[in-house]
N, CA, C, O and CB atoms as a CASP TS submission, in Angstrom:
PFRMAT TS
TARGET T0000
AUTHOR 0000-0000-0000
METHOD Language model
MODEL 1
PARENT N/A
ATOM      1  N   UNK     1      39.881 149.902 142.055  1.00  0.00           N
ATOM      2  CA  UNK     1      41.200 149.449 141.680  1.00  0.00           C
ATOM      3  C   UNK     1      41.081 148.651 140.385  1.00  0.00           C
ATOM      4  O   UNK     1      40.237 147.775 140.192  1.00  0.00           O
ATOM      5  CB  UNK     1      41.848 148.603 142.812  1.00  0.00           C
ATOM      6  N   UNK     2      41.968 149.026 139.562  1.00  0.00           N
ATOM      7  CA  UNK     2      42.192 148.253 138.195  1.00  0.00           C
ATOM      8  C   UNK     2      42.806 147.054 138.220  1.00  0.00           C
ATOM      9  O   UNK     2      43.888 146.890 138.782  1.00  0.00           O
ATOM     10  CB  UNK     2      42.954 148.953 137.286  1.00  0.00           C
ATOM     11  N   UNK     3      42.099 146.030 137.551  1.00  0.00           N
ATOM     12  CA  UNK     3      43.020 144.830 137.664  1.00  0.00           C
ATOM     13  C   UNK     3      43.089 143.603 136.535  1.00  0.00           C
ATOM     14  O   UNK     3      42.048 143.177 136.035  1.00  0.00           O
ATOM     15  CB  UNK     3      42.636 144.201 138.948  1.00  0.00           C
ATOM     16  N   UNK     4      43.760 143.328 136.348  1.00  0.00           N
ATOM     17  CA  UNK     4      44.006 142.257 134.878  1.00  0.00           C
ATOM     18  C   UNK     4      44.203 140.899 135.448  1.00  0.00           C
ATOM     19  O   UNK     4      45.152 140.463 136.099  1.00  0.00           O
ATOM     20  CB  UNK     4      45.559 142.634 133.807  1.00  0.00           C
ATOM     21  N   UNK     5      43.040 140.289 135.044  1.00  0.00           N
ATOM     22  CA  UNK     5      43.257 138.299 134.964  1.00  0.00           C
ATOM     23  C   UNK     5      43.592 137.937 134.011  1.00  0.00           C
ATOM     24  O   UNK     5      42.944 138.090 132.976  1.00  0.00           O
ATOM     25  CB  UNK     5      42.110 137.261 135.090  1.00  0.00           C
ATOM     26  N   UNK     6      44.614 137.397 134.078  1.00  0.00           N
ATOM     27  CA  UNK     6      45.022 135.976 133.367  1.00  0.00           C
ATOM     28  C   UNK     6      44.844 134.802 133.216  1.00  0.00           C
ATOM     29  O   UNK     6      45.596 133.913 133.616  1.00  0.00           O
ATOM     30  CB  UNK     6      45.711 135.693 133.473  1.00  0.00           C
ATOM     31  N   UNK     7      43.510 134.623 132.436  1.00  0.00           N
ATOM     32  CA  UNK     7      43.066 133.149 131.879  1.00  0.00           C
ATOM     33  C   UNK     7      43.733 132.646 130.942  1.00  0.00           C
ATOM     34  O   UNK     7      44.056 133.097 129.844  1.00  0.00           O
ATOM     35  CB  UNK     7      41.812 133.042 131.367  1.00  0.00           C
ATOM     36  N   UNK     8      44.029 131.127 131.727  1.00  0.00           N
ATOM     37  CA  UNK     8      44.883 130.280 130.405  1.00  0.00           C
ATOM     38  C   UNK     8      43.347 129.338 129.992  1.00  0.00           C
ATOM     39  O   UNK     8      42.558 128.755 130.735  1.00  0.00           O
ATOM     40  CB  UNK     8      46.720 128.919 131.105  1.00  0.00           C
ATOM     41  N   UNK     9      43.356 129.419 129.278  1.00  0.00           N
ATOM     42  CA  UNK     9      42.212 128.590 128.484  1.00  0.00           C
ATOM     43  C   UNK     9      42.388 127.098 128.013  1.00  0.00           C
ATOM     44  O   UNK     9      41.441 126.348 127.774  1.00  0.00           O
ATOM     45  CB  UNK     9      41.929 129.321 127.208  1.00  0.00           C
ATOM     46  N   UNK    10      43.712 126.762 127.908  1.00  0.00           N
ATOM     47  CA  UNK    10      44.784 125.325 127.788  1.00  0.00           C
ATOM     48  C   UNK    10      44.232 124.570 128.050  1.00  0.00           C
ATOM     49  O   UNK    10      43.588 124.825 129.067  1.00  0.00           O
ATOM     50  CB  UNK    10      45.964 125.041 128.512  1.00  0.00           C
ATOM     51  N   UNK    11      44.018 123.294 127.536  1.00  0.00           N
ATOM     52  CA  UNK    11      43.692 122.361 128.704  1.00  0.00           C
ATOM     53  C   UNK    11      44.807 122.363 130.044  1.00  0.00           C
ATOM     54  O   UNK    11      45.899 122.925 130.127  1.00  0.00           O
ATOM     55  CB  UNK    11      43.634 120.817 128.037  1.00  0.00           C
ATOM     56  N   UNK    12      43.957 121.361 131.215  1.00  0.00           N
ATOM     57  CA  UNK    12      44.892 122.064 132.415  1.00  0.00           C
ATOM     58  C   UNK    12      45.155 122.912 133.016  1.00  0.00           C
ATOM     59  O   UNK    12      45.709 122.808 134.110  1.00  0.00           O
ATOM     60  CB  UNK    12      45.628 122.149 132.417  1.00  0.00           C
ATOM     61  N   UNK    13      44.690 124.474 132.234  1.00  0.00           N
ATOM     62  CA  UNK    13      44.861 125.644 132.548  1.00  0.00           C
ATOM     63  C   UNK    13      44.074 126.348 133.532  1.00  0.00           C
ATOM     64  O   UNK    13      43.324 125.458 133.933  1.00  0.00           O
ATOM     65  CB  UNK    13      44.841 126.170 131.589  1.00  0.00           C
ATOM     66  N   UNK    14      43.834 127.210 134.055  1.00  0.00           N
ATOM     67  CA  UNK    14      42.684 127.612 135.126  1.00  0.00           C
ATOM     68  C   UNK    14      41.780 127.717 134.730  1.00  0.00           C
ATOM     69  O   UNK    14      40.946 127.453 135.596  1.00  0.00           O
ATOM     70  CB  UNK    14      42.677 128.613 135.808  1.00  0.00           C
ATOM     71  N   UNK    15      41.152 128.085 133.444  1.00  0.00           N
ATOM     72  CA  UNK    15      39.733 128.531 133.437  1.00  0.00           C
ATOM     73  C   UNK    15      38.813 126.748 133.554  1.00  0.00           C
ATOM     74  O   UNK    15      37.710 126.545 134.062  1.00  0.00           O
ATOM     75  CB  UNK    15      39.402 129.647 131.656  1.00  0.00           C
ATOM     76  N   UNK    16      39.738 125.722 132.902  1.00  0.00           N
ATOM     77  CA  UNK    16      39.204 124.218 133.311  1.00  0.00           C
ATOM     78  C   UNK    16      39.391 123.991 134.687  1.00  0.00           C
ATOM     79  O   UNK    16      38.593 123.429 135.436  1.00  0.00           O
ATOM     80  CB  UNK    16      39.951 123.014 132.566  1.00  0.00           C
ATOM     81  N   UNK    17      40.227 124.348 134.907  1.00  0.00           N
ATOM     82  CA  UNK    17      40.283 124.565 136.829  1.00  0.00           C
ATOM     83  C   UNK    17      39.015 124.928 137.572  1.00  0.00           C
ATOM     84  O   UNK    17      38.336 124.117 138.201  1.00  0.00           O
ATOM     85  CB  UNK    17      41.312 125.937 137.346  1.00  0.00           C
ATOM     86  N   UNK    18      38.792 126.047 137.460  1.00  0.00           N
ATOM     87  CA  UNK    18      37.798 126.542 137.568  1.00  0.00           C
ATOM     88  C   UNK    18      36.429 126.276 137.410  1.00  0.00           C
ATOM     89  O   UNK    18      35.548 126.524 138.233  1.00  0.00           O
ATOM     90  CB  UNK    18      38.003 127.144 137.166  1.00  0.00           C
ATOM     91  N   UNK    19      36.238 125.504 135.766  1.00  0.00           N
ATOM     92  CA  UNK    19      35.340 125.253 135.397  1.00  0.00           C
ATOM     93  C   UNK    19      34.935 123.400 136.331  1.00  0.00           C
ATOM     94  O   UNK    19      33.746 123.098 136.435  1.00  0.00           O
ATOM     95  CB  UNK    19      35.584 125.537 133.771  1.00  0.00           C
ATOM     96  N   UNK    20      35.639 122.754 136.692  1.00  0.00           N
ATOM     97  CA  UNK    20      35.410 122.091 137.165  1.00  0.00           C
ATOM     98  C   UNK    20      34.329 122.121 138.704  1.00  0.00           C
ATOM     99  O   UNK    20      33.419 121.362 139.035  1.00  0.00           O
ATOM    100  CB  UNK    20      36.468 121.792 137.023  1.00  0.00           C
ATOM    101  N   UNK    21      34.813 123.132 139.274  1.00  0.00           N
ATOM    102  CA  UNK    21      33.985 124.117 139.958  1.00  0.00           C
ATOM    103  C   UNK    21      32.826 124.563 140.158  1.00  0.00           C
ATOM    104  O   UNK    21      32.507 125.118 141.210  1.00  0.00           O
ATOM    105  CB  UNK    21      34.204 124.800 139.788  1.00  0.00           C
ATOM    106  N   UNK    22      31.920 124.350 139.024  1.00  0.00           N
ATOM    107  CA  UNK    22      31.366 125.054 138.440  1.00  0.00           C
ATOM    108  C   UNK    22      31.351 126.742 138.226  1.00  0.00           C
ATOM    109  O   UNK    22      30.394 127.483 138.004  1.00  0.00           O
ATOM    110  CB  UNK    22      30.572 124.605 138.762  1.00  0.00           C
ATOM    111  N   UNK    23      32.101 126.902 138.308  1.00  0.00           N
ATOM    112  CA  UNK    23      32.246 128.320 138.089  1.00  0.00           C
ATOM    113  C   UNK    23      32.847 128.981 136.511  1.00  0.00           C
ATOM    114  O   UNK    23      33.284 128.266 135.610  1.00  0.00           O
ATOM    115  CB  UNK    23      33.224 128.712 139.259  1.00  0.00           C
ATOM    116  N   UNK    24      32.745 130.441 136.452  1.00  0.00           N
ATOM    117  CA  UNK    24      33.260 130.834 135.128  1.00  0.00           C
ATOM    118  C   UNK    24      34.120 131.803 135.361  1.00  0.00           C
ATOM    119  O   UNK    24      33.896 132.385 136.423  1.00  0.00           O
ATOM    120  CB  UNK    24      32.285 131.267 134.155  1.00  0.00           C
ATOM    121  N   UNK    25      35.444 132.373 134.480  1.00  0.00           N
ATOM    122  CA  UNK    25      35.772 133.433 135.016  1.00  0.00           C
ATOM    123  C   UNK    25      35.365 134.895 135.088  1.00  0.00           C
ATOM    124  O   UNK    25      36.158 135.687 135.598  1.00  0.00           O
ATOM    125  CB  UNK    25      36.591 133.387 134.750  1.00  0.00           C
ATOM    126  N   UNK    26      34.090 135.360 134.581  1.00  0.00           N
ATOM    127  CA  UNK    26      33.544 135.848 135.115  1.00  0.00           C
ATOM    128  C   UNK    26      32.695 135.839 136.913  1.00  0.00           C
ATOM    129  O   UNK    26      32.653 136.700 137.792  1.00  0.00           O
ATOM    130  CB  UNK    26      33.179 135.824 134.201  1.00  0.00           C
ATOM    131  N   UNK    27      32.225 134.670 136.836  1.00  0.00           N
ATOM    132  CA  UNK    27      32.003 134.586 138.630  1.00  0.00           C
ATOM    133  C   UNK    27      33.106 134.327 139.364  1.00  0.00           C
ATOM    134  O   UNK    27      32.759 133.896 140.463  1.00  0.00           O
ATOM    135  CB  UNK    27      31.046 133.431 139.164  1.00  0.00           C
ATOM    136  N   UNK    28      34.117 134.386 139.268  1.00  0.00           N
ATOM    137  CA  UNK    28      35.711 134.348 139.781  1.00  0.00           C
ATOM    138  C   UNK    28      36.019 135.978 139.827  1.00  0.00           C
ATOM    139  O   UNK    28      36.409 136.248 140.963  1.00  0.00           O
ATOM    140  CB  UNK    28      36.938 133.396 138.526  1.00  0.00           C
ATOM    141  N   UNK    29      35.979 137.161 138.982  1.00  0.00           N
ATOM    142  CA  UNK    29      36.727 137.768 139.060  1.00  0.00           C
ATOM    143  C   UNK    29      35.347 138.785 139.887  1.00  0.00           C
ATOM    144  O   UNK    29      35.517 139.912 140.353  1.00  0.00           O
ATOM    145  CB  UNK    29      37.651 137.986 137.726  1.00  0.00           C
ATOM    146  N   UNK    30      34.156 138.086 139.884  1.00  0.00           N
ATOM    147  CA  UNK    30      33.466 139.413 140.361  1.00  0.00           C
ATOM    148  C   UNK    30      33.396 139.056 141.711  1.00  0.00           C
ATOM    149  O   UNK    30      32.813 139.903 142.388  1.00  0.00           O
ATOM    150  CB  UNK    30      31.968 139.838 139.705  1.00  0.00           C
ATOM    151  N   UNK    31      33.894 137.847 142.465  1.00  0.00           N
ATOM    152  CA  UNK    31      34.067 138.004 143.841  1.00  0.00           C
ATOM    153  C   UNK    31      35.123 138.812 144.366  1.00  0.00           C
ATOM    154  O   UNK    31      35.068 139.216 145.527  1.00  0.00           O
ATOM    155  CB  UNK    31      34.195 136.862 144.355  1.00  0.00           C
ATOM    156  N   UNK    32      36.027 139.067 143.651  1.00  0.00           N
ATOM    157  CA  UNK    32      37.250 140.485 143.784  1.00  0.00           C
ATOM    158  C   UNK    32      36.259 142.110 144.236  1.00  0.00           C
ATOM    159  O   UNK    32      36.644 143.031 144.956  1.00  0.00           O
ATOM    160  CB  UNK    32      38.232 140.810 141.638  1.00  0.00           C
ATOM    161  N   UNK    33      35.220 141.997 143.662  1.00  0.00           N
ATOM    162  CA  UNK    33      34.794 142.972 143.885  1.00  0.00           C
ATOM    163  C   UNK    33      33.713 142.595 145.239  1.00  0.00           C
ATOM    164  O   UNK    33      32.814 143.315 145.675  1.00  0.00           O
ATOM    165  CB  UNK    33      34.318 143.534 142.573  1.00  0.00           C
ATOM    166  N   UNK    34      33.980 141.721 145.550  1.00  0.00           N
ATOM    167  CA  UNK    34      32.625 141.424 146.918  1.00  0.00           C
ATOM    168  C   UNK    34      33.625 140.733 147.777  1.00  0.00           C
ATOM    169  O   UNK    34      33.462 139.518 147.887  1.00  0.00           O
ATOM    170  CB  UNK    34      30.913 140.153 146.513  1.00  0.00           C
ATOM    171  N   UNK    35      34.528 141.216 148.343  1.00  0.00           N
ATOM    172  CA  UNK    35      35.413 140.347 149.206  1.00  0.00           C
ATOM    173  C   UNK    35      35.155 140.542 150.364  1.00  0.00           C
ATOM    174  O   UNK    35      35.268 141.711 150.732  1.00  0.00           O
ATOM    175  CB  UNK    35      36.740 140.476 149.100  1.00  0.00           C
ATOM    176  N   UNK    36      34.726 139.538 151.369  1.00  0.00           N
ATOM    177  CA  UNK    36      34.601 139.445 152.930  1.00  0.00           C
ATOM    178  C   UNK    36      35.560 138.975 153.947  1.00  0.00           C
ATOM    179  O   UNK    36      35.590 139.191 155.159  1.00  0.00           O
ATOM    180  CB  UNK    36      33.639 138.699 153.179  1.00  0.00           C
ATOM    181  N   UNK    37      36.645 138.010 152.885  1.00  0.00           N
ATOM    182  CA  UNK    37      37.801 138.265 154.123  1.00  0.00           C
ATOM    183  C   UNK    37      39.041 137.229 152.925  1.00  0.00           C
ATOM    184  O   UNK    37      39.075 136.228 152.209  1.00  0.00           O
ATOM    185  CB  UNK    37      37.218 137.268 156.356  1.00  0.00           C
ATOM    186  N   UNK    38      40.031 138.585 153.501  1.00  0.00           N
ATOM    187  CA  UNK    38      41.100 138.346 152.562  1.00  0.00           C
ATOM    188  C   UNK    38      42.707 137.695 153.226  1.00  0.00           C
ATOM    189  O   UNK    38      43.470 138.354 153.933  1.00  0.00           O
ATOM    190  CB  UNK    38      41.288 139.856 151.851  1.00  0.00           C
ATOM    191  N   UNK    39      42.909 136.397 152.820  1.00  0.00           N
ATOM    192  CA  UNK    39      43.800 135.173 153.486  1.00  0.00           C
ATOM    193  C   UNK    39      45.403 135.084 152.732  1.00  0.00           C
ATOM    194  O   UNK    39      46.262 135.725 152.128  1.00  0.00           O
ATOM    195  CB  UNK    39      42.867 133.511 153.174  1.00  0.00           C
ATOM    196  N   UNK    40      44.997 133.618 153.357  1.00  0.00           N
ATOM    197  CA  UNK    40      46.496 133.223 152.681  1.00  0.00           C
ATOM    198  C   UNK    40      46.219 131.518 152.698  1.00  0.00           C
ATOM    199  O   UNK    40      45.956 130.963 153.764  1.00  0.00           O
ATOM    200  CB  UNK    40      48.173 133.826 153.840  1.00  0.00           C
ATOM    201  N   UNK    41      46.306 130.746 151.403  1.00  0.00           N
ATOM    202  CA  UNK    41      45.897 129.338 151.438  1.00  0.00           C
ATOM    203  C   UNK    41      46.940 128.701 152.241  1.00  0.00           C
ATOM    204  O   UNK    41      48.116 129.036 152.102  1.00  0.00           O
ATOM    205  CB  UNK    41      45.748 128.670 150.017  1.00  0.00           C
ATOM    206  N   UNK    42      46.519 127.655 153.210  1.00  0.00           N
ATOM    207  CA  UNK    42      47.532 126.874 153.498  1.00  0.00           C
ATOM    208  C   UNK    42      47.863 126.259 152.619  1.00  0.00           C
ATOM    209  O   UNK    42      49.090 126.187 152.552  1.00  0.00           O
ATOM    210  CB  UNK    42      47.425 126.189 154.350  1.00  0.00           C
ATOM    211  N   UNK    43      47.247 125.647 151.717  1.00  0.00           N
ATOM    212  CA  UNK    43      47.900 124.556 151.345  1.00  0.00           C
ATOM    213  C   UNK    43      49.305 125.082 149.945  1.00  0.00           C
ATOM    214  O   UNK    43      50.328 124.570 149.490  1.00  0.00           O
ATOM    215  CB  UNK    43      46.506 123.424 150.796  1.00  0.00           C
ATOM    216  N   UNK    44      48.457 126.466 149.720  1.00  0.00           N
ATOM    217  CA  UNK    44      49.767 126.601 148.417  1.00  0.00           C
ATOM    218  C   UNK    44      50.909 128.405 149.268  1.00  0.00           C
ATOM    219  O   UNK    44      51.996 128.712 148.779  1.00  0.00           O
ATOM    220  CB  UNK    44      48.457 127.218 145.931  1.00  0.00           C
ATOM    221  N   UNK    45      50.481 128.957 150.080  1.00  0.00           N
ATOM    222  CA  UNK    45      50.709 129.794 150.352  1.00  0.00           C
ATOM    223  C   UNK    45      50.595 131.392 149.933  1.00  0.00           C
ATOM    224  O   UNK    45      51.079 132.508 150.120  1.00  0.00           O
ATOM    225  CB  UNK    45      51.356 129.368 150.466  1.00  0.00           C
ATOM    226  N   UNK    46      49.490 130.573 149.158  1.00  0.00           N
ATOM    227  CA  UNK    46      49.321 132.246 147.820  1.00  0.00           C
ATOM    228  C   UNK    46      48.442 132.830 148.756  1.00  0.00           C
ATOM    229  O   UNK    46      47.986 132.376 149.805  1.00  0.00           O
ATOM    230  CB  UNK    46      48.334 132.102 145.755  1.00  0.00           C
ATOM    231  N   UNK    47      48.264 134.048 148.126  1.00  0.00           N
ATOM    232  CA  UNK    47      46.912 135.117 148.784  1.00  0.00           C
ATOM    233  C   UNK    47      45.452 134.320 148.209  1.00  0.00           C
ATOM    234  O   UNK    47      45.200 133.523 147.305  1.00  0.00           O
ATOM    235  CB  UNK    47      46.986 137.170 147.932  1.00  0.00           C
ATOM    236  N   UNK    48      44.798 134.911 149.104  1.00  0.00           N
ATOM    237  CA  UNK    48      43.810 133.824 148.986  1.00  0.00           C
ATOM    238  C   UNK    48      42.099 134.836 149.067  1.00  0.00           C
ATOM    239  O   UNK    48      42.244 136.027 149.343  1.00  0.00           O
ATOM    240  CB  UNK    48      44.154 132.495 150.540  1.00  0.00           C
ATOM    241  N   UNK    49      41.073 134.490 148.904  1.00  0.00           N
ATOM    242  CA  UNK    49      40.052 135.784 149.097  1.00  0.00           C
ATOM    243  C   UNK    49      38.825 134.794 149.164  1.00  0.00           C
ATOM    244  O   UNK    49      38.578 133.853 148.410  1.00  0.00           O
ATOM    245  CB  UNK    49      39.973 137.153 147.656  1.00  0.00           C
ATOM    246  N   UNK    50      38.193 135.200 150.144  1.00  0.00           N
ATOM    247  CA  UNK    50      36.126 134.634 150.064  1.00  0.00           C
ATOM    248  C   UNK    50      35.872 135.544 149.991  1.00  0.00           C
ATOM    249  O   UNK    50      36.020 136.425 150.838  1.00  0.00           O
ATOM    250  CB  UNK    50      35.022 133.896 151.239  1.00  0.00           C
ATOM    251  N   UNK    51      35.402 135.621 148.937  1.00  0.00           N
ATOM    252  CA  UNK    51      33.883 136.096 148.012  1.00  0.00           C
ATOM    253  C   UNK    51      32.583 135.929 147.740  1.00  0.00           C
ATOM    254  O   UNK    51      32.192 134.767 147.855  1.00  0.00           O
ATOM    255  CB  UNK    51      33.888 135.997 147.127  1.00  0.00           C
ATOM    256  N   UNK    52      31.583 136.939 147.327  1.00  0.00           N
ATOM    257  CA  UNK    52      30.828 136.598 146.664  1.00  0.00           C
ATOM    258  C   UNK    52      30.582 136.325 145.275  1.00  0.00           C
ATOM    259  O   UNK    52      31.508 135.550 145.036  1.00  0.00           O
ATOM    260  CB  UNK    52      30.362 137.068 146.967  1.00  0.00           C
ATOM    261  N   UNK    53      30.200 136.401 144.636  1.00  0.00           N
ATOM    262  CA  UNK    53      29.987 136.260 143.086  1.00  0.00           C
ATOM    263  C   UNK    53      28.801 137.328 143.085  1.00  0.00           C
ATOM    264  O   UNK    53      28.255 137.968 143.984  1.00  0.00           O
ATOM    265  CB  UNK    53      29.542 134.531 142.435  1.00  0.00           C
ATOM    266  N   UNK    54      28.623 137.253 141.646  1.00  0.00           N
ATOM    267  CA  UNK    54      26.848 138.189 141.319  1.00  0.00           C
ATOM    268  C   UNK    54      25.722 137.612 141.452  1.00  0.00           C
ATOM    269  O   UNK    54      24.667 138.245 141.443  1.00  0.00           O
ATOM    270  CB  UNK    54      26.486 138.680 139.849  1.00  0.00           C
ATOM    271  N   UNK    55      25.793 136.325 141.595  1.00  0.00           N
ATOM    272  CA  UNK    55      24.644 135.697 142.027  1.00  0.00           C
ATOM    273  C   UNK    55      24.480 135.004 143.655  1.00  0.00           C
ATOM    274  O   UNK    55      23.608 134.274 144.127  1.00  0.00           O
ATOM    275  CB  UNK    55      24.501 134.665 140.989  1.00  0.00           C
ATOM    276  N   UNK    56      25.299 135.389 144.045  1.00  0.00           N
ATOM    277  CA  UNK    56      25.753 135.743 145.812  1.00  0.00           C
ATOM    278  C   UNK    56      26.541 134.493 146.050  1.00  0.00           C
ATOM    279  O   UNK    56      27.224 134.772 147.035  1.00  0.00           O
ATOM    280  CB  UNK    56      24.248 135.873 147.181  1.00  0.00           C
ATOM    281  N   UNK    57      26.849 133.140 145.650  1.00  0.00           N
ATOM    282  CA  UNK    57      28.062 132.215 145.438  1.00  0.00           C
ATOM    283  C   UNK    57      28.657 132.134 146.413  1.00  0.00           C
ATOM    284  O   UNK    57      27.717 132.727 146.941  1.00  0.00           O
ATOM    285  CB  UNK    57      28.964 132.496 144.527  1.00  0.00           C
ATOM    286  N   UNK    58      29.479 131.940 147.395  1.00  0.00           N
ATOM    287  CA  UNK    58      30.270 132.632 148.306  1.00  0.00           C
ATOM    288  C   UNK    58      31.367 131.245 147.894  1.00  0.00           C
ATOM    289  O   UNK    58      31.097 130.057 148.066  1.00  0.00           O
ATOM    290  CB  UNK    58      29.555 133.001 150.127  1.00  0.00           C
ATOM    291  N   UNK    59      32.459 131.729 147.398  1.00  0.00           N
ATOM    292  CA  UNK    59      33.440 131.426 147.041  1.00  0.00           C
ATOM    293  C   UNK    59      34.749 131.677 147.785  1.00  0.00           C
ATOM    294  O   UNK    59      34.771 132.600 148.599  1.00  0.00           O
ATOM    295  CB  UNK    59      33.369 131.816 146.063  1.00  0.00           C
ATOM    296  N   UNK    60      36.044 130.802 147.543  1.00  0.00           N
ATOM    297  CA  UNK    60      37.051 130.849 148.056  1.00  0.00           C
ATOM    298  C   UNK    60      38.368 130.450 146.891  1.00  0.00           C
ATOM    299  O   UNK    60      38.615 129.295 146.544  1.00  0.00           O
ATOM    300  CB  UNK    60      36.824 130.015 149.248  1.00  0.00           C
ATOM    301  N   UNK    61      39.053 131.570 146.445  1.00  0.00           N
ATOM    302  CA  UNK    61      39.916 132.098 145.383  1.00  0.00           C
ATOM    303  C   UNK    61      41.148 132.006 145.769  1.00  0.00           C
ATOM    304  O   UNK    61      41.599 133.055 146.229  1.00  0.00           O
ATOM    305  CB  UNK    61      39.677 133.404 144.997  1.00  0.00           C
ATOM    306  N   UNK    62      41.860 131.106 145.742  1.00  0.00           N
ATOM    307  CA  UNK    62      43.657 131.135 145.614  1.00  0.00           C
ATOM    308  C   UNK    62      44.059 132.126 144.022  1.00  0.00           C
ATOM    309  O   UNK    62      43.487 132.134 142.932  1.00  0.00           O
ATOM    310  CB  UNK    62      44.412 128.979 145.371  1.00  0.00           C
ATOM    311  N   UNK    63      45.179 132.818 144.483  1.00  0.00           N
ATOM    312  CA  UNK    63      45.490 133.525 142.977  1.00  0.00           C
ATOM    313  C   UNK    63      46.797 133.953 142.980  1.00  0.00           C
ATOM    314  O   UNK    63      47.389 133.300 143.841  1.00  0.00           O
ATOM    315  CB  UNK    63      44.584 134.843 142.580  1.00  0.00           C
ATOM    316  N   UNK    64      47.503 134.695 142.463  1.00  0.00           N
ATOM    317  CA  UNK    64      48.855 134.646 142.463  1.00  0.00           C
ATOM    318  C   UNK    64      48.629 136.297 141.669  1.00  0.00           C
ATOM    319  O   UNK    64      47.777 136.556 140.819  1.00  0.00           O
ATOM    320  CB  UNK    64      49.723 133.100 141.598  1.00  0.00           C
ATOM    321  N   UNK    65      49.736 137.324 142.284  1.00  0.00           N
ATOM    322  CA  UNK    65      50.019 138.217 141.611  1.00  0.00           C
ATOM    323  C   UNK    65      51.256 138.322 140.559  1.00  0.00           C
ATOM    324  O   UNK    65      52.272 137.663 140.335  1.00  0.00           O
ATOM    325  CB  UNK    65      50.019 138.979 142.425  1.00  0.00           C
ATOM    326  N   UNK    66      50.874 139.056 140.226  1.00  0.00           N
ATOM    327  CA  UNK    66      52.256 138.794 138.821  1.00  0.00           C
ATOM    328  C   UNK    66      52.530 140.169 138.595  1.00  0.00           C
ATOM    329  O   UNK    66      53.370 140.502 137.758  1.00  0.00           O
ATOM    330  CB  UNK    66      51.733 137.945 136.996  1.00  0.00           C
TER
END
């Protein structure tokens, strides 16, 4: 499946979001491709995904479709 992220680079924006994290958006978008179970956040109500990353990471992704 084809799919387009939208990084705001802004300050404030997600990829500092993120980066706080330690993460990059590259290890963000490649847990899309390693998904083990796909949610819904309580706290914001968006779709939500745990992942892996490429260096096996196991991550947890709030995101929003557009």
């Amino acid at each position: 499946m084809d799919r387009l992220f939208l990084w705001d680079d802004a300050p404030g924006g997600n990829v500092e979001h993120i980066a706080e994290h330690g993460l990059t958006p590259a290890e963000v978008e490649s847990a899309f491709d390693n998904i083990e179970t796909e949610t819904t956040s309580r706290a914001t109500g968006r779709p939500a995904i745990f992942g892996r990353t490429l260096n096996g990471d196991f991550i947890f992704v709030v995101y929003e479709l557009r």
